[in-house]
C-alpha positions in Angstrom: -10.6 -10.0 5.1 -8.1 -12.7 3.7 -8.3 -15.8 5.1 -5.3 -17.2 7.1 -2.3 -18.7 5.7 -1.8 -22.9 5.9 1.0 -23.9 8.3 3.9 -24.4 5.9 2.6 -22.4 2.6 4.3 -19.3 2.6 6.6 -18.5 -0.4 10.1 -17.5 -0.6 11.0 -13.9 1.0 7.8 -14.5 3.1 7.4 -16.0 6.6 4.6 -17.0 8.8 3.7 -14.6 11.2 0.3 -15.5 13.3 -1.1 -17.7 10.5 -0.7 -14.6 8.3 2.4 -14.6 5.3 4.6 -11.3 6.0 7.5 -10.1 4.3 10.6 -11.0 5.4 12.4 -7.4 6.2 15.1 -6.4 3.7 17.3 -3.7 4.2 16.0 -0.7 2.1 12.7 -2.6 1.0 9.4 -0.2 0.3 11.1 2.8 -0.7 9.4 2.4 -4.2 12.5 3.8 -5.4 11.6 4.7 -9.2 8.5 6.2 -8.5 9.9 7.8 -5.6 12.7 9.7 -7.7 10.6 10.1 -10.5 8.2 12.4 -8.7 10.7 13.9 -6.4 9.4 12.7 -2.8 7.7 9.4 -1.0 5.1 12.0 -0.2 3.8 12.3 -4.0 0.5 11.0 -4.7 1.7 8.4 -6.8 4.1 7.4 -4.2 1.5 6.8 -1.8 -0.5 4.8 -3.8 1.9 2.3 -4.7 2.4 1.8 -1.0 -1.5 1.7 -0.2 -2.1 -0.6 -2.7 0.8 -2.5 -1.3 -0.1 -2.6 2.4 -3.9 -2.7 1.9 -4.3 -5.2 -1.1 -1.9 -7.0 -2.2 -0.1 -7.5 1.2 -3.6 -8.8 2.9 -3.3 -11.8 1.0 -0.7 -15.1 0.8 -0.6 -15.2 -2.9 -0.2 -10.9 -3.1 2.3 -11.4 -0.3 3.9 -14.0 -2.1 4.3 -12.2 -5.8 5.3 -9.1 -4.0 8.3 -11.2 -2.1 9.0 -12.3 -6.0 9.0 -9.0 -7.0 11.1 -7.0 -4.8 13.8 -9.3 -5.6 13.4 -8.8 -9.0 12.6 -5.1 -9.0 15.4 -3.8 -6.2 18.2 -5.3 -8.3 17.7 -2.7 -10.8 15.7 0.0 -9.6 18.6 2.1 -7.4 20.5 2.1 -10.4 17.6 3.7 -12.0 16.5 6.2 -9.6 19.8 7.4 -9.4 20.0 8.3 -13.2 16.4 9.7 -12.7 18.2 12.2 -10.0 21.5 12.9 -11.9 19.1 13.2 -15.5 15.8 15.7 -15.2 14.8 14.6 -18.9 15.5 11.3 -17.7 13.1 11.4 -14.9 10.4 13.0 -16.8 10.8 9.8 -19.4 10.2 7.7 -16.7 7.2 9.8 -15.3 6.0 9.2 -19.0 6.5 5.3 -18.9 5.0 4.4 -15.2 1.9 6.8 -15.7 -0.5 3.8 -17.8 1.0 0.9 -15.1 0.1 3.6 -12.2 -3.5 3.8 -13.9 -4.1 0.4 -13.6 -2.6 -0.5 -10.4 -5.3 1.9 -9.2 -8.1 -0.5 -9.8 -6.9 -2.1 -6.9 -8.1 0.5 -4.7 -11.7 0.5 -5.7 -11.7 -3.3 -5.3 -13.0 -5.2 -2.3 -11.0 -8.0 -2.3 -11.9 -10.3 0.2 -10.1 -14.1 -1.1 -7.0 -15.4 -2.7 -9.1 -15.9 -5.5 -10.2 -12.1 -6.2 -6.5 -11.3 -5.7 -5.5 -13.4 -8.1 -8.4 -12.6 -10.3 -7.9 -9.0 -10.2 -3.7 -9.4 -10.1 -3.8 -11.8 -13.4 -6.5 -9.2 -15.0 -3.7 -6.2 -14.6 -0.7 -8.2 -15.9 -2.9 -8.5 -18.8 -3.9 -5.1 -18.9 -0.3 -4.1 -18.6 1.3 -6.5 -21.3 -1.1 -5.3 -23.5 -0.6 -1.9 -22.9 3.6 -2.1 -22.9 4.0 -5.1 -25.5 0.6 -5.6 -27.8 -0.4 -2.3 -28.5 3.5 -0.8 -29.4 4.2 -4.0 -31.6 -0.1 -3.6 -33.3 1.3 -0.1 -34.1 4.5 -1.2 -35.4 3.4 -3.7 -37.7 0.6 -1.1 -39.0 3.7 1.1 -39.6 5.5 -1.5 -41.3 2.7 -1.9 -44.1 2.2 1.7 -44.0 5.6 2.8 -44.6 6.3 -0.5 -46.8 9.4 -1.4 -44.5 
């Protein structure tokens, strides 16, 4: 089990309840929204996962409670406007389906590990953003430069 927050150390877009960083609520917060619209329902296994992962990792800590304050500011100033488009635009949706499925495989490490510190968090948080930029940024631009010399662009 994480270990309690310091008085005074929780992040922005968190608070201290009982020596434990929460959350602070936000009107329509934890609706993963793109994954939501992408496969049709909050009840979709994908859906769920996201949230368990959520609630039972990242949220039992102060420094996954603090990156997930950072990112639900970043991510809800976009993602409605993408969810919608996934609803009006079936092709759309499926492209998205397409894109989220390698970040979704990752993310699932989470839920085989035992994570009992700040420091595994942030371990096993730091190890999938790598995982993740490789797979999105360093693999497509490897391939691109390989097609560059192959093609003779």
């Amino acid at each position: 089990m994480a270990e309690p927050a310091p008085p005074g150390t929780c992040g922005p877009g968190t608070h201290d309840e009982n020596g434990v960083c929460v959350l602070d609520k936000k009107q329509g917060l934890g609706q993963c929204a793109i994954a939501t619209a992408a496969f049709g329902t909050e009840l979709a296994p994908q859906v769920q996962m996201l949230r368990e992962i959520r609630d039972g990792s990242l949220l039992g800590t102060s420094s996954g409670t603090t990156f997930m304050a950072g990112f639900n500011d970043f991510y809800y100033t976009f993602s409605p406007t993408i969810a919608d488009w996934e609803r009006q635009s079936p092709a759309f949706r499926e492209l998205v389906k397409v894109a989220i499925t390698p970040m979704l495989s990752t993310l699932s490490i989470l839920q085989f590990a035992d994570i009992d510190s700040e420091q595994e968090m942030l371990g096993y948080g730091i190890g999938i953003i790598l995982l993740n930029a490789g797979i999105y940024f360093v693999a497509p631009a490897i391939i691109l430069v390989k097609a560059r010399k192959y093609l003779k662009l």
